[in-house]
C-alpha positions, 0 to 999 in steps of 0.5 A: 884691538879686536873682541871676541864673542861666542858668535861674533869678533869686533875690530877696529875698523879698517879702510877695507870696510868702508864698502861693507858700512857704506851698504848698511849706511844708506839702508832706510831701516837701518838710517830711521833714527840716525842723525848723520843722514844717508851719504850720497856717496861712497866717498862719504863713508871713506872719510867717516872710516878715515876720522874712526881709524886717525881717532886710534892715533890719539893717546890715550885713545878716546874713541873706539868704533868696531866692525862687528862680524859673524865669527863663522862666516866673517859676515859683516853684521854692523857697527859698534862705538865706544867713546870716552870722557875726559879721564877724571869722570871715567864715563864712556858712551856707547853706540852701535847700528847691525845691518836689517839683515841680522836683527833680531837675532841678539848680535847688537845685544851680544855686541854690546855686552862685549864693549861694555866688559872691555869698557869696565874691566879693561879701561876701567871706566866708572859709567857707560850711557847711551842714547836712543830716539823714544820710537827705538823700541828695538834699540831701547830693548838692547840696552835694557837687556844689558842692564843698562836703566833709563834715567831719563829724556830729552824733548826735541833734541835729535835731528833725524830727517828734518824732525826734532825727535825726543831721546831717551837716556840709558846708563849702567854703573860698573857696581851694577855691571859686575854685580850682573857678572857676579850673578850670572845674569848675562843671556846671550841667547836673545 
C-alpha cells in the first residue's frame, strides 16, 4: 500500500527501513512524549518492523504503519499508523513521529491529511482519534489543523520515562471530514 502527497509518498514499511526508524527512534526530541522508550539496540527496531509488516497479513488488515519520505529526494522523514477497531464501530486510530529534522515544515500535517482520506474514502471508516501527552504542543497543533477536536483528557495515564503524564483526546468524524473537502478547507502549506 503506498500513498502519495504533493511532497511526500507513504509505504508500508518494509525490513529495509528498520536502520532509517531506528535512527529517528533513539533521538531524545523525537522519543520526549513516546511510551515505548528508546531501544537499546538496533535489533529492537527489527523486531518492531517485523510485528508492523506480519499485522498486513491479517485479513481484513487492521493496522497500517507508513515510512513517510520526501517524494524528491526519497529522504525518509518519519513514521505514521493507522490502527482499526473491530468492523462494526468503523473507528480507527492514528499516530505518527517525523524526524527533528523535518519539523515544522508541514510533513506530519501533510502525512496525516493523507492517512485520514485513505481512512474516510478508502476504508470507509466512521471516526479517527488520536492521542497526544498534554505538553505536545506541536503534535496537538497537528491535528487541529486537520480538523480533528479535542474532546477531552485523561489524568495520569501515559507512561513516558517513569512519569505519568496527562493525554489529551482528538477525533474527527467522516461528516466533518468531507464537509472540510467539500469546502476546501485543506492547506497544506503549514
Amino acid at each position: 500500500m503506498t500513498l502519495h502527497t504533493q511532497r511526500l509518498i507513504l509505504q508500508e514499511v518494509q525490513a529495509a527501513d528498520a536502520a532509517e526508524i531506528h535512527a529517528l527512534n533513539i533521538l531524545p526530541e523525537t522519543d520526549r512524549y513516546n511510551t515505548l522508550g528508546i531501544p537499546e539496540h538496533l535489533s529492537e527496531t527489527e523486531l518492531l518492523v517485523a510485528e508492523w509488516m506480519a499485522m498486513r497479513t491479517v485479513h481484513p488488515q487492521q493496522h497500517y504503519v507508513f515510512a513517510i519520505r520526501q517524494q524528491a529526494s526519497n529522504v525518509f522523514i518519519g513514521n505514521i499508523g493507522l490502527k482499526l477497531s473491530a468492523a462494526k464501530y468503523r473507528r480507527g486510530e492514528v499516530w505518527y513521529k517525523v524526524h527533528v529534522s523535518h519539523w515544522g515544515q508541514g510533513y506530519a500535517t501533510e502525512a496525516l491529511r493523507a492517512v485520514l482520506h485513505f481512512a474516510f474514502a478508502s476504508l470507509h471508516l466512521h471516526r479517527i482519534e488520536a492521542g497526544c501527552a498534554v505538553e505536545n504542543r506541536a503534535s496537538a497543533a497537528v491535528l487541529q489543523k486537520v480538523g480533528m477536536i479535542r474532546e477531552g483528557g485523561k489524568r495520569k495515564v501515559l507512561p513516558i520515562r517513569g512519569e505519568w503524564v496527562d493525554n489529551d483526546e482528538y477525533a474527527i468524524l467522516e461528516e466533518e471530514y468531507f464537509d472540510q473537502q467539500m469546502n476546501g478547507d485543506e492547506d497544506n502549506n503549514d
